[in-house]
RODO-2510 file (C-alpha; in nm, 4 decimals, decimal comma):
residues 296
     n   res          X          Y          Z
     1     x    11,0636     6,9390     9,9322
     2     x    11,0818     7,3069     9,8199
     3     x    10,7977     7,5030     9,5899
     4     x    10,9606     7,7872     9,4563
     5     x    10,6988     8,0343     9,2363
     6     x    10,9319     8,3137     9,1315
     7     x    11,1126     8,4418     8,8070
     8     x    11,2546     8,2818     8,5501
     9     x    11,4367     8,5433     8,3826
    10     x    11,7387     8,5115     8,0579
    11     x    12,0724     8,7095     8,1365
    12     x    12,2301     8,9187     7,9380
    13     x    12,5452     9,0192     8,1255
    14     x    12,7590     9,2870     8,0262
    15     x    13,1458     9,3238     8,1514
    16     x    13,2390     9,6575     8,1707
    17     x    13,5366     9,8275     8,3484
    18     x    13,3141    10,0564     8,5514
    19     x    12,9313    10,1051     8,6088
    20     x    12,7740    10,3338     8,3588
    21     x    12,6819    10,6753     8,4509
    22     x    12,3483    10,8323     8,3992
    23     x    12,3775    10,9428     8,0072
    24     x    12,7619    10,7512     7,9853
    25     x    12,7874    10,4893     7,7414
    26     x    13,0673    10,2229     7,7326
    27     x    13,1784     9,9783     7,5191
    28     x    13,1589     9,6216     7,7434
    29     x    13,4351     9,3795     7,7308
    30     x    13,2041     9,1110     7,6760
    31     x    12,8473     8,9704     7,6689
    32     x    12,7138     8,6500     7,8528
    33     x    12,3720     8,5236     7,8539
    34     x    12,2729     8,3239     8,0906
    35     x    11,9746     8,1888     8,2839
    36     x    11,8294     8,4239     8,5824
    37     x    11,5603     8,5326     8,8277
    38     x    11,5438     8,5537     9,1173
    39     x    11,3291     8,2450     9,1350
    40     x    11,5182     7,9996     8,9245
    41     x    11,8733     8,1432     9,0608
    42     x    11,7216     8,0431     9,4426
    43     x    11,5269     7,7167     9,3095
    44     x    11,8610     7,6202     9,1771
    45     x    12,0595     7,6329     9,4544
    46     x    11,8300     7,4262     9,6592
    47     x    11,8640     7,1656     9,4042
    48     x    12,2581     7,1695     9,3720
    49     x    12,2296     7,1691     9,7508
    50     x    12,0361     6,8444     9,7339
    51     x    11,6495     6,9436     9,7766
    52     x    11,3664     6,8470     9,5526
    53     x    11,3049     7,1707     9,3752
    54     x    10,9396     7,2087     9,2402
    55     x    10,9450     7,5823     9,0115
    56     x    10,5980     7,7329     8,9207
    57     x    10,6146     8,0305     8,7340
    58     x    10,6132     8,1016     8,3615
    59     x    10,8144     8,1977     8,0646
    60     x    10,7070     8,2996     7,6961
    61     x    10,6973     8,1771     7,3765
    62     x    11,0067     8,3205     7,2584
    63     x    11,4052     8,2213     7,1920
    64     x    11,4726     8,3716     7,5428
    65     x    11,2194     8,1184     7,7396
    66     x    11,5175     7,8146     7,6687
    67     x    11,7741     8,0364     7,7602
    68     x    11,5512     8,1492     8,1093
    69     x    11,5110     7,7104     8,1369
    70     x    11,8130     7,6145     8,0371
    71     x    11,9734     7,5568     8,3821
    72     x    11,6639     7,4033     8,5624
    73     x    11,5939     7,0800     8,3426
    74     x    11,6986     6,7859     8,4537
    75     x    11,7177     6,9409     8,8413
    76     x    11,4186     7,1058     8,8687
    77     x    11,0727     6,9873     8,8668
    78     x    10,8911     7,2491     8,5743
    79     x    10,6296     7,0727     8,5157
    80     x    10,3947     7,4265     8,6786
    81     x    10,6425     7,6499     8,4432
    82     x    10,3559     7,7421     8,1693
    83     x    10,4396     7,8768     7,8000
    84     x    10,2319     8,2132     7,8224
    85     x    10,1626     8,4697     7,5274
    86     x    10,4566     8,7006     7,6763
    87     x    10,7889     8,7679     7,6350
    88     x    11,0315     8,5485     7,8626
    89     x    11,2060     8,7906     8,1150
    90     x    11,5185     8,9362     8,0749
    91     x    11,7788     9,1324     8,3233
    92     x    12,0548     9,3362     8,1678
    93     x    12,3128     9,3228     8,4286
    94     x    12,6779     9,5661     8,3920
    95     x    12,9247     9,3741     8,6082
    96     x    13,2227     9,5617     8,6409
    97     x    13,5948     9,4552     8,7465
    98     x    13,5882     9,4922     9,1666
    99     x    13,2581     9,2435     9,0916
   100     x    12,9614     9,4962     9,1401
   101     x    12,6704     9,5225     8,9489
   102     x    12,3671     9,6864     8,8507
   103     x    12,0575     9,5652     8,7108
   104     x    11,7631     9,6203     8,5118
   105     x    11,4837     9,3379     8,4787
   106     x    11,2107     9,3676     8,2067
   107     x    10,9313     9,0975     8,4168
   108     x    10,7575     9,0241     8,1133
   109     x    10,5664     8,6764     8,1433
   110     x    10,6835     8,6437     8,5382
   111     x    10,3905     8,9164     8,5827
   112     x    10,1502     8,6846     8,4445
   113     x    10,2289     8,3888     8,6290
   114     x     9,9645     8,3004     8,8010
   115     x     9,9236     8,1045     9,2006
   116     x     9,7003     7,8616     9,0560
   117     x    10,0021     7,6771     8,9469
   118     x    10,0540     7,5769     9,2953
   119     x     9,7987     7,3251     9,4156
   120     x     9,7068     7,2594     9,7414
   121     x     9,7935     6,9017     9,7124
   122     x    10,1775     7,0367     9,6711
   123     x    10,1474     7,2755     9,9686
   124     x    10,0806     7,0462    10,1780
   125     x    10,4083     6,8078    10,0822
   126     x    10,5986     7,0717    10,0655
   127     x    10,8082     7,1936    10,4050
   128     x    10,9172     7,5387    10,2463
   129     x    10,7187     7,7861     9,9809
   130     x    10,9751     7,9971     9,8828
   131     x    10,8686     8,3348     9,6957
   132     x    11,0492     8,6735     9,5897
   133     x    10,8999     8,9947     9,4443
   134     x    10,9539     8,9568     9,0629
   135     x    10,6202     8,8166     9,0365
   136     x    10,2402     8,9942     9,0336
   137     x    10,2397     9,1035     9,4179
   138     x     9,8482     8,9947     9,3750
   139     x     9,9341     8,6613     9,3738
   140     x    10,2480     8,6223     9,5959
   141     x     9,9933     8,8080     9,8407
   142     x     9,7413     8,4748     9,7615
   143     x     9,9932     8,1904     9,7945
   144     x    10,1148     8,3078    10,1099
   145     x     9,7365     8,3481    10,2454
   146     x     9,6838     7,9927    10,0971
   147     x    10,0319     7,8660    10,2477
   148     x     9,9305     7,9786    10,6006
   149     x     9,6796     7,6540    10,6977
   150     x     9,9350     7,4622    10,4854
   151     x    10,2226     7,2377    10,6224
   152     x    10,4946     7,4440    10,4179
   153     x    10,6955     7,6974    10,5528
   154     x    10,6676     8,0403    10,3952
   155     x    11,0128     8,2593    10,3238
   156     x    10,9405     8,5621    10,1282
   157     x    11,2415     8,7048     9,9993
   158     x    11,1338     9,0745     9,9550
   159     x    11,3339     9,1773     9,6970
   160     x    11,3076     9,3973     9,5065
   161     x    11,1190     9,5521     9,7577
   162     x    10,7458     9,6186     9,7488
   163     x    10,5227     9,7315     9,9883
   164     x    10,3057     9,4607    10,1192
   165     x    10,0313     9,5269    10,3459
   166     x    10,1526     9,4785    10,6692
   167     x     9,9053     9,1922    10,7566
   168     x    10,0433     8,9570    10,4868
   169     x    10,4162     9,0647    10,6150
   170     x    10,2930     8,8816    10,9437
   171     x    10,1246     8,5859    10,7570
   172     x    10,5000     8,4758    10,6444
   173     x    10,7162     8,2753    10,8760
   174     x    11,0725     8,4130    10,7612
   175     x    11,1020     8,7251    10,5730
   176     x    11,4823     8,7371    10,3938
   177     x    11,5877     9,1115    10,3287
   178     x    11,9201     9,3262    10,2493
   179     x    12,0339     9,6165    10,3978
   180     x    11,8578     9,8435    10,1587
   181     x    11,5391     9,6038    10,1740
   182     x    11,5453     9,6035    10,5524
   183     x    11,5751     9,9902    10,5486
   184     x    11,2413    10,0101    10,3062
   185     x    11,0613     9,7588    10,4663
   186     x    11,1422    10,0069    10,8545
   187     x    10,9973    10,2888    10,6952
   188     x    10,6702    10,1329    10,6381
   189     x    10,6410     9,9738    10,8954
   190     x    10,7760    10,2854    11,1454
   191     x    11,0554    10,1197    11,3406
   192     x    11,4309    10,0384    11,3137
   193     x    11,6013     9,8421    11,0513
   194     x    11,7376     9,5817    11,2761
   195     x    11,5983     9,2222    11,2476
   196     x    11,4484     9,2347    11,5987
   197     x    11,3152     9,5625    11,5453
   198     x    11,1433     9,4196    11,2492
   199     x    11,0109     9,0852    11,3530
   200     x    10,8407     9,3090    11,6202
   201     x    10,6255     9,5405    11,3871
   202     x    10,5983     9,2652    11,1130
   203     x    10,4834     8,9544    11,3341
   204     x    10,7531     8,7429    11,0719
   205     x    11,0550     8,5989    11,0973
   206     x    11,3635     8,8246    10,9682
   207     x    11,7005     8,7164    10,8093
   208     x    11,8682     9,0819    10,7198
   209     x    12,2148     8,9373    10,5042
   210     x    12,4953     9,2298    10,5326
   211     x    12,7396     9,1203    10,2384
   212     x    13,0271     9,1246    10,3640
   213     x    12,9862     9,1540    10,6964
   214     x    12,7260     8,8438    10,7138
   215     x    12,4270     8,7945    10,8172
   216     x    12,1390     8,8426    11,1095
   217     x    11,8543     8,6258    11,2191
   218     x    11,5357     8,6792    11,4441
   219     x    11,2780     8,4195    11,4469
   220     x    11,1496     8,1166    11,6608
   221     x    11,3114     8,3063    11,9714
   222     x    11,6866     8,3336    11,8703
   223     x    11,8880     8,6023    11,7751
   224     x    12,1758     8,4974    11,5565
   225     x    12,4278     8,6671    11,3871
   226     x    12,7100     8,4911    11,1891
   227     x    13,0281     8,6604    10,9759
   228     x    13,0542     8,6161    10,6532
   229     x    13,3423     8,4100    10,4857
   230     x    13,6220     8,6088    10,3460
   231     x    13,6780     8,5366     9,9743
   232     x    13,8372     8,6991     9,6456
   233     x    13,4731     8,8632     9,4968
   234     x    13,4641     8,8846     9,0944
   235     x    13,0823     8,8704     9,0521
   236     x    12,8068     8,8902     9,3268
   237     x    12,5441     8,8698     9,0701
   238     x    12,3501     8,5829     9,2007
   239     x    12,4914     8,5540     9,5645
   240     x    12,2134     8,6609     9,7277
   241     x    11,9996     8,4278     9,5418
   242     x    12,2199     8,1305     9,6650
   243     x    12,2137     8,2357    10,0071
   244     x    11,8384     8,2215    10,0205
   245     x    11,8563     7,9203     9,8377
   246     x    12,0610     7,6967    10,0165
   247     x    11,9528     7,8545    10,3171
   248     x    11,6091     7,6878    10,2834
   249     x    11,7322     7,3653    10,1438
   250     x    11,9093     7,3161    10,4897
   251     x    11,6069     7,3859    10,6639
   252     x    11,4146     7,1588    10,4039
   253     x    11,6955     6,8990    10,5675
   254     x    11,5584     6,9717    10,8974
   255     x    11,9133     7,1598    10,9799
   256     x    11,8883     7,4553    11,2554
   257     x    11,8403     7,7705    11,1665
   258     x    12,2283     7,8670    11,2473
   259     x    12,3694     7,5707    11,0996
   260     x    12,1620     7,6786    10,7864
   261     x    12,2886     8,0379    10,8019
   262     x    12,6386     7,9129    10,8159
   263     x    12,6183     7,6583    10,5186
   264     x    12,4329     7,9089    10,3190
   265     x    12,7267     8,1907    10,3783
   266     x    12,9394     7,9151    10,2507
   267     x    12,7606     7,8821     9,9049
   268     x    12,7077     8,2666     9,8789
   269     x    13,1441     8,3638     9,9598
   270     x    13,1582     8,0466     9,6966
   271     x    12,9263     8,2547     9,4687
   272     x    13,1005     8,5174     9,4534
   273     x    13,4685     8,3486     9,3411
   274     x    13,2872     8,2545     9,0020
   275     x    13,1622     8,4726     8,7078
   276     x    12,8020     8,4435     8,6614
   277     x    12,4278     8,3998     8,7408
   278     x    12,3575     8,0112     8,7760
   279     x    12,6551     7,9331     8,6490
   280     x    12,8405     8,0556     8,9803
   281     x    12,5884     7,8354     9,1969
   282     x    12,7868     7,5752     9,3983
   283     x    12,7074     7,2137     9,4423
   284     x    12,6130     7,0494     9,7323
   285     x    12,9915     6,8890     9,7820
   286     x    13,1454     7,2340     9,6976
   287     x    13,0125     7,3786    10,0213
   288     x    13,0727     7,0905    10,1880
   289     x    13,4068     7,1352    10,1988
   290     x    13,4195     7,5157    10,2597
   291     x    13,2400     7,4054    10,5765
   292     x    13,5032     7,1565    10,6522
   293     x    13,7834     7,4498    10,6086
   294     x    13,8738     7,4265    10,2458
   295     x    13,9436     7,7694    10,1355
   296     x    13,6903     7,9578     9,9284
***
């Protein structure tokens, strides 16, 4: 199974033409709101993917903490999701029509979540922690200390991202960047952006995705690098999320690590076709047949 502490976050999505300027404002073709964070979008797509999802984190007490939920019940365990004295996150994303976006994420009750919510017990029948950087960094930086003498795998996806101390870099098995992430994460660490280059100075694992152009692997000895699929985009806003996401559920599945790169570049090209946070996450059968040539 997969622990997932991360963000749950509500969506409000804005469809403009073009991305704002700094001082611009525009009148949006239309509003969606929709469930987000990093750490539901990515616990999600393990469990449409066909792993047992359990999501510790924590919402408030407000209207937006059903909205943040909505897409988790009934697939997700959230039974370490606590009700805090907070307001439930919320990302305004501008989405405009080539499919880009920008975003702005108030954290609200996701910085309050606390670690604690993941017992050992479930660390230990778990074979993947899975953790992001919307949370405290105080207590990501515990759970992966704690995860370390642990059966479960540790991925950090370090996004946005946030200067950890190199030590607890080297403490995770995979580390999941972008191309800007990978270029942050160089210059504190004094070396090249490239996933070898980085799994050198860190002592982790590094998956570096490229968009478009695909995706790059260092860890357990290999070097892999696959293409992405080519697809019509028309929103990218949670592709990265389910490319981390059914990424680990593959590997929860006990799939190589290139088999898992290639099914999770499936679900991500998928992603992108559809308008949407979770709403554009694929399901396990979806990808399947992507894999099997469909087109996207």
């Amino acid at each position: 199974m997969i622990v997932t502490f991360g963000s749950l976050n509500a969506d409000l999505i804005f469809s403009v033409e073009t991305l704002p300027r700094p001082g611009q404002t525009l009148m949006a073709k239309g509003l969606a709101t929709e469930a987000g964070g990093k750490g539901a979008n990515q616990a999600l797509a393990a469990a449409l993917d066909g792993a047992e999802v359990a999501m510790a984190g924590a919402v408030g007490q407000d209207a937006l903490a059903e909205v943040a939920l909505a897409g988790l019940k009934g697939r997700v365990d959230l039974s370490r999701v606590a009700r805090l004295e907070a307001s439930t996150g919320c990302a305004a994303i501008h989405r405009d029509a080539e499919g880009r976006n920008e975003i702005v994420v108030a954290g609200g009750a996701n910085l309050a979540a606390s670690s604690g919510s993941v017992e050992d017990a479930l660390l230990d029948r778990a074979s993947v922690l899975l953790l992001q950087m919307e949370n405290d960094p105080a207590q990501i930086e515990r759970l992966i200390r704690r995860c370390r003498p642990a059966k479960a795998m540790s991925i950090l996806n370090l996004a946005p991202a946030y200067r950890l101390d190199p030590e607890v870099l080297g403490l995770c098995d995979l580390i999941v960047v972008n191309e800007d992430e990978a270029a942050a994460m160089a210059n504190w660490l004094g070396c090249a952006s490239e996933p070898r280059a980085l799994a050198l100075a860190s002592g982790a694992g590094i998956l570096r995705t490229l968009g478009g152009e695909g995706a790059e692997l260092c860890w357990q000895g290999q070097e892999i690098s696959i293409p992405a699929l080519s697809c019509r985009v028309k929103d990218t806003t949670a592709a990265g999320d389910c490319f981390v996401g059914v990424f680990a559920a593959a590997l929860d599945r006990g799939e190589t690590p290139e088999a898992a790169l290639r099914r999770a570049a499936a679900a991500a090209a998928i992603a992108c076709t559809r308008i949407g946070s979770q709403s554009s996450l694929p399901e396990a059968r979806d990808t399947d047949a992507v894999l099997a040539g469909a087109a996207v």
